[in-house]
C-alpha positions as CSV (number, residue, x, y, z in Angstrom):
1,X,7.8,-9.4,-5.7
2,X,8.5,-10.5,-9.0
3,X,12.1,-11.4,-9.7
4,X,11.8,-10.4,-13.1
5,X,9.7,-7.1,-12.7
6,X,10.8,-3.6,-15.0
7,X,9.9,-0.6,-13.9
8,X,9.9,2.5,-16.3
9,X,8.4,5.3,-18.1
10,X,5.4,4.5,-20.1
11,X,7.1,6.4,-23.7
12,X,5.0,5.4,-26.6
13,X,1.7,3.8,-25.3
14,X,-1.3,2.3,-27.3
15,X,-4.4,2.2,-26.7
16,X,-4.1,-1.6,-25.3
17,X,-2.0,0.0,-22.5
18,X,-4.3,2.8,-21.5
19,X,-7.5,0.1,-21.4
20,X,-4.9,-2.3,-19.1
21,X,-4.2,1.2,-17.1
22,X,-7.8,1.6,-16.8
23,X,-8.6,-1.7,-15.4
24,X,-6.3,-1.9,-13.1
25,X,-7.2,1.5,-11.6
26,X,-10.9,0.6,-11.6
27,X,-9.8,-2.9,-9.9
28,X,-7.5,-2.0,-7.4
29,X,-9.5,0.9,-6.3
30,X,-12.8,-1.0,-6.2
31,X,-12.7,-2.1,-2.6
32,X,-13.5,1.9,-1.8
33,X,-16.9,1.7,-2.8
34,X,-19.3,2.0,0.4
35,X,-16.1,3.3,2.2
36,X,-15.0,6.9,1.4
37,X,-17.4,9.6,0.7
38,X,-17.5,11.3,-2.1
39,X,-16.2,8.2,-4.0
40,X,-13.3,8.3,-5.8
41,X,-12.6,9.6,-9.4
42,X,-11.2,6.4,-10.4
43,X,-15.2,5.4,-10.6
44,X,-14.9,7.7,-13.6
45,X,-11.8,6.9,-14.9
46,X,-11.7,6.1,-18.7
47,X,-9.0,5.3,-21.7
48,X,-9.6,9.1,-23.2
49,X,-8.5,10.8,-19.5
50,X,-5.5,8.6,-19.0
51,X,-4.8,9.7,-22.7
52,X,-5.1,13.5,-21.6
53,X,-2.8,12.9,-18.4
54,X,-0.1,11.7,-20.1
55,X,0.3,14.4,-22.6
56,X,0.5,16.6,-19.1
57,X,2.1,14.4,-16.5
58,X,4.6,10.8,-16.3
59,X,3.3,7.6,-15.5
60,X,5.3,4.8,-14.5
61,X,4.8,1.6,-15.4
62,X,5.8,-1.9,-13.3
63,X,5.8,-4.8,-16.2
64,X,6.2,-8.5,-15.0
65,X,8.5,-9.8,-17.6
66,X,7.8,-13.2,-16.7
67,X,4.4,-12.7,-18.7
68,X,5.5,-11.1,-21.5
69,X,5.9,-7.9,-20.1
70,X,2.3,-6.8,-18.9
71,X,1.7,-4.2,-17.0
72,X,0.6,-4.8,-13.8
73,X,1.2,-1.6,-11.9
74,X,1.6,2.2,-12.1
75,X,2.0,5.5,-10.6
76,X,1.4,9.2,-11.7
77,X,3.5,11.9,-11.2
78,X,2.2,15.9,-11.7
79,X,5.2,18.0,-11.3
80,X,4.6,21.3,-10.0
81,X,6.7,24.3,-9.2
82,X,6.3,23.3,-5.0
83,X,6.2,19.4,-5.3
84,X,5.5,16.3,-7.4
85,X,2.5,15.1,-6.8
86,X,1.9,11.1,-6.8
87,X,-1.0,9.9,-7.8
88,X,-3.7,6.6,-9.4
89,X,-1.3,4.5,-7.2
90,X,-2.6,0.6,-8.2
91,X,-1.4,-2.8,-8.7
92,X,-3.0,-5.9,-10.2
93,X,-5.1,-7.4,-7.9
94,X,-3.1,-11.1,-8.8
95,X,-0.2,-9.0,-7.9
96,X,-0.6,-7.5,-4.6
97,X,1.1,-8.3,-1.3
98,X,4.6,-9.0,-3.4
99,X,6.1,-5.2,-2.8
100,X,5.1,-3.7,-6.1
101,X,3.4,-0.9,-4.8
102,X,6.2,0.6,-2.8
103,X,8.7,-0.2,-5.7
104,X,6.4,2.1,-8.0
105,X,6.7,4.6,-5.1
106,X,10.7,4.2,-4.9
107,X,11.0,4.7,-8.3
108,X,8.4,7.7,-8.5
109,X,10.5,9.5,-6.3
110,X,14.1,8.4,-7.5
111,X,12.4,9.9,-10.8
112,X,11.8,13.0,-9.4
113,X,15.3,13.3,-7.9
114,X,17.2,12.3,-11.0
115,X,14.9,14.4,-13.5
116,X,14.2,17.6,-11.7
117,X,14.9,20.2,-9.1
118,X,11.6,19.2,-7.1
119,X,13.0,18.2,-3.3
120,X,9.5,17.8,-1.8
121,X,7.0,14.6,-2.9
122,X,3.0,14.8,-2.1
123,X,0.1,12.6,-2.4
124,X,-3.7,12.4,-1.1
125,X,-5.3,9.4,0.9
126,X,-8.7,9.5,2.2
127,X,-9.2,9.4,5.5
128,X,-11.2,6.0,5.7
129,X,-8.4,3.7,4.5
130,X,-6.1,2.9,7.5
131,X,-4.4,0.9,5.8
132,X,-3.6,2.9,2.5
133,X,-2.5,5.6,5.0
134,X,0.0,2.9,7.1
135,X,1.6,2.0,3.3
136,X,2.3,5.6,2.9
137,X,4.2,5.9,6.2
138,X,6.1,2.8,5.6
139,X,7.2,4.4,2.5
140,X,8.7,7.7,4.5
141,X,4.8,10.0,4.2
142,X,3.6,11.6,6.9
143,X,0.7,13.4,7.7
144,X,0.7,17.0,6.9
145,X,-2.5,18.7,6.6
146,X,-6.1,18.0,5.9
147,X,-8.0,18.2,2.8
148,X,-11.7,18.7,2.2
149,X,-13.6,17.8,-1.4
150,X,-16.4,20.1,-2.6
151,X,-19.6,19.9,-1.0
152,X,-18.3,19.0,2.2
153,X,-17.6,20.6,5.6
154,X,-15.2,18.7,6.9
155,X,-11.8,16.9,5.4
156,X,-12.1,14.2,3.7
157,X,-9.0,13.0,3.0
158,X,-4.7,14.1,4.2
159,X,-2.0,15.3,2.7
160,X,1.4,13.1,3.1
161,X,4.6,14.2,2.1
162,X,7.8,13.6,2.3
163,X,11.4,14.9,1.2
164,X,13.2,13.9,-1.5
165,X,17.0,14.5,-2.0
166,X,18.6,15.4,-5.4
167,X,19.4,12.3,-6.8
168,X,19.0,10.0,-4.2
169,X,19.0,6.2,-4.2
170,X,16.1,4.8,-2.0
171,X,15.6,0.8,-1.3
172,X,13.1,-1.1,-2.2
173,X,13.4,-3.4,1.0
């Protein structure tokens, strides 16, 4: 991982940091094509949507200060009366394999202990990517029920989730 990498609430964006959210969603997510069925939203994904989410939900942003501060991560969290729901989980492609991703994860959920009452975290992986759903039980996910998209008769993807105490400190190691 970066030894100089900030994670933190995206406050006052432009419109240069929802295009830089936009690519790297669209990037990281890429290698899905041809493998999950229906294909993902992030095919869709565009500037104005991002725009919409954040007015509704909080994104956290992972910024390599070495460069300058560009964003080259980030996670979105939908907070609902039952859970918080992660979500758009992507690094840079230049940046993966250095721990990013489960940092963004650490700090989703120490951002949900510290900023709410919410005690349960949830997220949705298609079935097709092992190794998407390995990540998420490395992070403290498990496998709690089946989901199916419309259109289809049988699930297409799981639910993980996980517990998350008030306030807690979690490790990035």
């Amino acid at each position: 991982m970066s030894t100089n990498l900030h994670i933190a609430q995206l406050v006052s964006p432009d419109i240069s940091d929802f295009d830089r959210l936009v690519v790297i969603l669209k990037e990281a997510f890429a290698f899905q094509d041809g493998i999950v069925n229906p294909p993902s939203s992030v095919t869709r994904v565009d500037t104005a949507e991002l725009q919409w989410r954040f007015e509704r939900d909080t994104v956290l942003v992972a910024r390599d200060m070495d460069r300058g501060g560009v964003i080259i991560g980030q996670v979105w969290i939908e907070q609902t009366p039952e859970d918080a729901y992660l979500y758009k989980l992507s690094v840079d492609k230049a940046a993966h394999g250095q721990g990013i991703g489960r940092a963004l994860v650490q700090a989703a959920l120490e951002y949900v202990a510290r900023n709410s009452t919410i005690s349960r975290a949830r997220l949705n992986v298609r079935k097709e990517l092992d190794g998407n759903i390995a990540f998420f039980k490395r992070c403290g996910f498990a496998i709690t029920d089946t989901g199916t998209h419309d259109g289809f008769d049988q699930p297409t993807f799981f639910i993980m989730t996980r517990d998350i105490g008030r306030h807690e400190t979690l490790s990035i190691a």
